[in-house]
VMD Tcl script that draws the C-alpha trace (Angstrom):
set ca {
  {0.00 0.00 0.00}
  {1.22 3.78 -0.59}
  {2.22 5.23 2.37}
  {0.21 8.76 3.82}
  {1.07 11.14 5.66}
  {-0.41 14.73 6.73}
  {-0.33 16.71 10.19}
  {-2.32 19.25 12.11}
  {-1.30 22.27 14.21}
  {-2.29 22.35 17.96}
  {-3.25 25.64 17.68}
  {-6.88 26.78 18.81}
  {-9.77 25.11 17.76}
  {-10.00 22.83 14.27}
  {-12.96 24.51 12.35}
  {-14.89 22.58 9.25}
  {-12.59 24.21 6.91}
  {-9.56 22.32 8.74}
  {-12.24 18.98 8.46}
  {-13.60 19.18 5.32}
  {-10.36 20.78 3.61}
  {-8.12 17.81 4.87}
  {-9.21 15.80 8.25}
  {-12.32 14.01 6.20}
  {-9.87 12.90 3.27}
  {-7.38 11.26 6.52}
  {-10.44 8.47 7.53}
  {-10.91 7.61 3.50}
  {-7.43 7.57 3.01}
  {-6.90 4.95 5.87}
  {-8.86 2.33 4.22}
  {-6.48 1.58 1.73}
  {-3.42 3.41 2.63}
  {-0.57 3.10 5.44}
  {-1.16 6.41 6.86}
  {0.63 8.23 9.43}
  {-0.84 11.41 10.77}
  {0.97 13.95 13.17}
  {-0.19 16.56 15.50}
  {2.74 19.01 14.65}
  {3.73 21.00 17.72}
  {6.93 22.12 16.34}
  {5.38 24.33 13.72}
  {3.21 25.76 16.36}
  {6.29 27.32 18.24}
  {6.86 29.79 14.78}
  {4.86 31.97 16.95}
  {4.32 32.63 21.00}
  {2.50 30.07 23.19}
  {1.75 29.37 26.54}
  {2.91 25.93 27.38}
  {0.24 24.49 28.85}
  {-2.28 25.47 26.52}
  {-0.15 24.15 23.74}
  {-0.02 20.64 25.49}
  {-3.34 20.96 26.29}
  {-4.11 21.77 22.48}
  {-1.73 18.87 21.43}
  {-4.44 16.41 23.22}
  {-7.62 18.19 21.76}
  {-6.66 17.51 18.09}
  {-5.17 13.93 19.46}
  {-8.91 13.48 20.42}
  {-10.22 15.02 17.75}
  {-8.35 12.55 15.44}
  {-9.86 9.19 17.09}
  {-13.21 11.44 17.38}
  {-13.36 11.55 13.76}
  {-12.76 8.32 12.64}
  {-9.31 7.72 12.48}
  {-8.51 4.24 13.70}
  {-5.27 3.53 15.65}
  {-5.16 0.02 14.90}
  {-4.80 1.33 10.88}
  {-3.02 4.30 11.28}
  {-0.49 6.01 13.07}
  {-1.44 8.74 15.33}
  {1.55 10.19 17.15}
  {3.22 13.75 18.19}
  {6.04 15.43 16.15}
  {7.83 16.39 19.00}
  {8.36 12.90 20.02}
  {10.17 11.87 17.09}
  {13.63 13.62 17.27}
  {14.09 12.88 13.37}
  {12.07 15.64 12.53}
  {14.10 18.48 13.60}
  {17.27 16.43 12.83}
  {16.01 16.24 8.80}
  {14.86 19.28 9.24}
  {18.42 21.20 9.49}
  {19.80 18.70 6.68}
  {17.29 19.60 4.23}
  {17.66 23.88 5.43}
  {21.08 23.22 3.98}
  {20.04 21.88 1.00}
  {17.33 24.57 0.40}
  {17.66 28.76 -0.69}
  {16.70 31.42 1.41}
  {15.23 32.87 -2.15}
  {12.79 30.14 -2.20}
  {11.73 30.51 1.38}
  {11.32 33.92 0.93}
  {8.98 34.12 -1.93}
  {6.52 31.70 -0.23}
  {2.94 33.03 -0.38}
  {2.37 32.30 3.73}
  {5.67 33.84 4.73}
  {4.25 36.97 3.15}
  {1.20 36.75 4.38}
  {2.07 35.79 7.78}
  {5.71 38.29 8.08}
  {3.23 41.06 7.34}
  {6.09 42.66 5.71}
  {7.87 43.34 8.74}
  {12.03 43.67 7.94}
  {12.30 41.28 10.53}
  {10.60 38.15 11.56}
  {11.41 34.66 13.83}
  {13.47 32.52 11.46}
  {10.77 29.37 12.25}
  {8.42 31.42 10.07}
  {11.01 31.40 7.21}
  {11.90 28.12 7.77}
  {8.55 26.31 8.27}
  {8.14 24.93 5.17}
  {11.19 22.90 5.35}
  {10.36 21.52 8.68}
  {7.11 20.57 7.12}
  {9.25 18.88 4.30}
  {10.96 16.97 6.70}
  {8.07 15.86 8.02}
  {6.75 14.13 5.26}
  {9.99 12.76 3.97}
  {11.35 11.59 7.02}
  {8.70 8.64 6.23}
  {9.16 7.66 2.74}
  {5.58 9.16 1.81}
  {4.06 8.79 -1.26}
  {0.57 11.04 -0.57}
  {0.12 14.00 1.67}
  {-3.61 14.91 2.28}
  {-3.39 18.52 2.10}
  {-5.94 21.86 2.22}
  {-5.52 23.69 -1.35}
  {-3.28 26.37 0.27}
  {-0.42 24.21 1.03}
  {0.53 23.03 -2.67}
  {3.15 25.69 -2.94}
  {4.64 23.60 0.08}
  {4.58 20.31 -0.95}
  {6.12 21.64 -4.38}
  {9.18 23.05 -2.32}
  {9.15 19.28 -0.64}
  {9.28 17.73 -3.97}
  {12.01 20.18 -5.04}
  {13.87 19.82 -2.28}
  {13.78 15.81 -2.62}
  {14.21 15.65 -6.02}
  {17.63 18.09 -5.69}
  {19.38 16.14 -3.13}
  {18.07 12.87 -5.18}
  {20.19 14.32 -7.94}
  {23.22 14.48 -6.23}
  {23.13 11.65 -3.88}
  {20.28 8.77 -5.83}
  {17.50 7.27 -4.38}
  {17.83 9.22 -0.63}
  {14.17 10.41 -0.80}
  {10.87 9.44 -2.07}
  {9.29 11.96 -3.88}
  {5.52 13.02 -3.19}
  {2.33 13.34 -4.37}
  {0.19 15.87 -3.03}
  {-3.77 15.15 -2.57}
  {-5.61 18.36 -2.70}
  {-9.52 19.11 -2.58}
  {-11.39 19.83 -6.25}
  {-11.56 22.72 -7.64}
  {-13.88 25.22 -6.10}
  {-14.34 23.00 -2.69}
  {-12.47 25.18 -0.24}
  {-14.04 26.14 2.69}
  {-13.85 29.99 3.25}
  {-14.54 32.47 6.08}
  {-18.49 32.99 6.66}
  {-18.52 36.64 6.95}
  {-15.96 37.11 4.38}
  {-16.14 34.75 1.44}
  {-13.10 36.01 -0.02}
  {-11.11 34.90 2.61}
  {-10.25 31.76 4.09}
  {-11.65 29.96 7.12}
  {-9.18 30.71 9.61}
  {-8.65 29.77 13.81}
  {-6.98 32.53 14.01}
  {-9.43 35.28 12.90}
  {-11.07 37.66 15.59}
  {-14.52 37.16 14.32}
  {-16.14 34.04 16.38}
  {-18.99 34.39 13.62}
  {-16.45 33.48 11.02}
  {-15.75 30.00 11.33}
  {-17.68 26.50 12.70}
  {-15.63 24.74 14.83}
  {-15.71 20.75 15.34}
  {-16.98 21.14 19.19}
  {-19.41 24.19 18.38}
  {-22.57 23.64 20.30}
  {-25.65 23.76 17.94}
  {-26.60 27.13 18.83}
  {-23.04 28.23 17.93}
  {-23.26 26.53 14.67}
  {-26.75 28.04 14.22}
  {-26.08 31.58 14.84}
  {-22.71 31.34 12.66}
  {-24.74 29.51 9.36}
  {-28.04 32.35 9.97}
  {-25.27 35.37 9.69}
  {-23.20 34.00 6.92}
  {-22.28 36.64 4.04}
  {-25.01 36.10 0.91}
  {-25.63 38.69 -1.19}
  {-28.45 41.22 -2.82}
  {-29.52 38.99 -5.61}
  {-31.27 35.94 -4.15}
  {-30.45 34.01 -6.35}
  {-29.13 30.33 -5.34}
  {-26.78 28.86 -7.71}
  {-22.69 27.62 -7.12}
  {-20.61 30.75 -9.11}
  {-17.81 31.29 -6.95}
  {-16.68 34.25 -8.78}
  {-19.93 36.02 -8.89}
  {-21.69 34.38 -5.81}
  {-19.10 34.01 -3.33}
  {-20.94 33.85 -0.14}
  {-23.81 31.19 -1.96}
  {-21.35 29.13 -3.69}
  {-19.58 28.86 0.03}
  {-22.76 27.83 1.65}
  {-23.45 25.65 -0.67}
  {-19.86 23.91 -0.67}
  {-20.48 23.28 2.65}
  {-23.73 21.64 2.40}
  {-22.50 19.47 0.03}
  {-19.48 18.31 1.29}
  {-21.13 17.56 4.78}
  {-24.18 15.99 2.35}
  {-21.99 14.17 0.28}
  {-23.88 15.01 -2.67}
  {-22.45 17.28 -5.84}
  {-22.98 20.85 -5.42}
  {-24.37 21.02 -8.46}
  {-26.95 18.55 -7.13}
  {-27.21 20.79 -3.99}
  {-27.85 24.14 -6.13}
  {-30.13 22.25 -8.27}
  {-32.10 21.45 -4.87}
  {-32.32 24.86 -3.79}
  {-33.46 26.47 -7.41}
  {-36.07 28.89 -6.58}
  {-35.51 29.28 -2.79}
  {-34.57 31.55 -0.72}
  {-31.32 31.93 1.36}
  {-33.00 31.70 4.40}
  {-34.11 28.11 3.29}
  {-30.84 27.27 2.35}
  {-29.25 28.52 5.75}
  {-31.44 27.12 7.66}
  {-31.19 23.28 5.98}
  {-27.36 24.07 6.55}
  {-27.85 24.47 10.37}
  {-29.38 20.90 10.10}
  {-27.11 19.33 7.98}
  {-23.91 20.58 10.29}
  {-25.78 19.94 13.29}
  {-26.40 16.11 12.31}
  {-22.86 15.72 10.62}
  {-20.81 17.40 14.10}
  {-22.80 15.53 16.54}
  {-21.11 11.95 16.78}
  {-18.11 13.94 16.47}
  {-18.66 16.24 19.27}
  {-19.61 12.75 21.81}
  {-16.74 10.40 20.53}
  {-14.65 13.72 21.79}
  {-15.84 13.93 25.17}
  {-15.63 10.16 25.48}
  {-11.97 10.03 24.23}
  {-10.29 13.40 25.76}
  {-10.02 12.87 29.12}
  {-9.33 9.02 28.68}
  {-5.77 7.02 29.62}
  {-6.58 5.34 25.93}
  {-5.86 9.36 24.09}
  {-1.87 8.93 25.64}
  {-1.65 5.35 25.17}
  {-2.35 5.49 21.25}
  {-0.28 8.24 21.29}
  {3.02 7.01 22.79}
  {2.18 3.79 20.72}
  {2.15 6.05 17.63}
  {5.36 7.70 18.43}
  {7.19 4.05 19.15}
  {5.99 3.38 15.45}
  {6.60 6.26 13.69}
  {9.70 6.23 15.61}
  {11.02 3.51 14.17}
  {9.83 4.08 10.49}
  {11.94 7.62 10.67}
  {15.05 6.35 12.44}
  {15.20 4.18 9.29}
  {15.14 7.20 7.25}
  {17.35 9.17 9.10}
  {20.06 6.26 9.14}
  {19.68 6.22 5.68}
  {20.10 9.96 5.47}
  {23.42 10.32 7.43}
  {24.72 7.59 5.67}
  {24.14 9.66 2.61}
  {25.40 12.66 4.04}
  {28.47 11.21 5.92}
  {27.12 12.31 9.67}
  {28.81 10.29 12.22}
  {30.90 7.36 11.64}
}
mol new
graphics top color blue
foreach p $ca { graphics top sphere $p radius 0.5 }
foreach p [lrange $ca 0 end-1] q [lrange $ca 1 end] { graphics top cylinder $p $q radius 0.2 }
display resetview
């Protein structure tokens, strides 16, 4: 079987986008795949936290993972911090990378704001992330849409050193959502979903309580038109709406539009709150059951023994390669 991997920052709370974008694609994949999913604390150092909320955070998406449907009997659920191979490939593949390239990623500009001078974890992030994923001979990373310029720098990266010294690294595939299925902010189509963003209204998060999710849904963006049909361009706030309904549905959103021809938003909203409401619910009660539960650290310090081993294999091969130690 090809082998998966994909991780998650423990950073505030995982919203639909986070879900929908990526999570949801991590329980198909496992099926029929060797997956191996992270919870990726490292990365969430590039900027300030408060320790105990970040460990705290680390076991909330550890939960979340088993809440969702990922099974550690197929998969691999561990945290990146516990597998020393990922910083150690991490500074092998910084010198084997460009600042240049680093520096014309879209995040980093996004995210240095551009400030003259930023923490050198938010330069270097992306090659920590490539570590990551070839520290364990992956062939697929499950990925949102906004990380392809990423896992093209990963591929570069591999396929450079692979040049000089053969065979060292597998080279990746990315897995990325269709065209036009990305989940963006409610009040502000144009933009993203984001944890991050001040607006509460903004996002759905996995443990919303229905009244959240309600309130969120009834004061989503629309527009003057009334019109319901899936034209991102035109229609972003419908076309949003209705990407969500249909990837919580499973049916096409063309099937979805099609369903609402001649309705109102309100109607459409308002089958939406339903829709989330039934889809988060099992979610939201495996969580409870699982997050305060000896079982959360036990799969967890499983995972790491596993995933341990697959990257010390790696890494061996890698210093080998590189002539580190003797």
């Amino acid at each position: 079987m090809k082998r998966v991997f994909s991780g998650v920052q423990p950073t505030g709370n995982i919203h639909i986008g986070n879900y929908l974008g990526a999570l949801k694609q991590f329980v198909d994949l496992q099926e029929d795949h060797e997956c191996i999913y992270c919870i990726v604390d490292e990365h969430a150092i590039t900027l300030p936290q408060d320790p105990q909320e970040l460990r705290n955070h680390i076991l909330d998406v550890a939960a979340l993972y088993l809440a969702i449907g990922i099974d550690p009997k197929k998969s691999i659920i561990f945290v990146q911090s516990d597998v020393s191979g990922h910083a150690e490939l991490g500074w092998v593949l910084c010198c084997n990378c460009y600042t240049g390239e680093l520096s014309r990623m879209t995040q980093f500009k996004a995210k240095s704001g551009g400030q003259e001078s930023v923490g050198t974890g938010l330069l270097t992030y992306p090659v920590l992330m490539a570590a990551d994923i070839l520290l364990y001979d992956t062939d697929v990373v499950p990925v949102g849409n906004d990380q392809k310029q990423h896992i093209e720098l990963c591929r570069d990266i591999a396929i450079r050193v692979n040049h000089r010294f053969k065979d060292t690294f597998v080279v990746p595939e990315g897995r990325f959502m269709k065209a036009g299925a990305r989940i963006m902010a409610l009040d502000d189509p144009t933009a993203k979903m984001s944890k991050s963003a001040e607006a509460i209204h903004s996002r759905i998060s996995l443990l919303d309580e229905d009244n959240k999710i309600k309130k969120s849904i009834m004061r989503a963006t629309t527009d003057s038109d009334g019109e319901i049909r899936f034209d991102p361009e035109a229609k972003p706030g419908v076309s949003n709406l209705l990407n969500i309904y249909s990837a919580f549905s499973g049916e096409e959103v063309e099937a979805v539009a099609a369903h609402f021809a001649g309705k109102g938003y309100g109607d459409l909203k308002k089958e939406l709150v339903a829709v989330a409401q039934e889809a988060l619910a099992p979610i939201k009660k495996n969580y409870e059951e699982i997050r305060h539960s000896e079982e959360l650290k036990m799969t967890l310090r499983d995972g790491a023994e596993r995933a341990g081993a697959i990257a010390e294999k790696t890494m061996k091969r890698v210093r080998d390669t590189f002539g580190l130690g003797f």
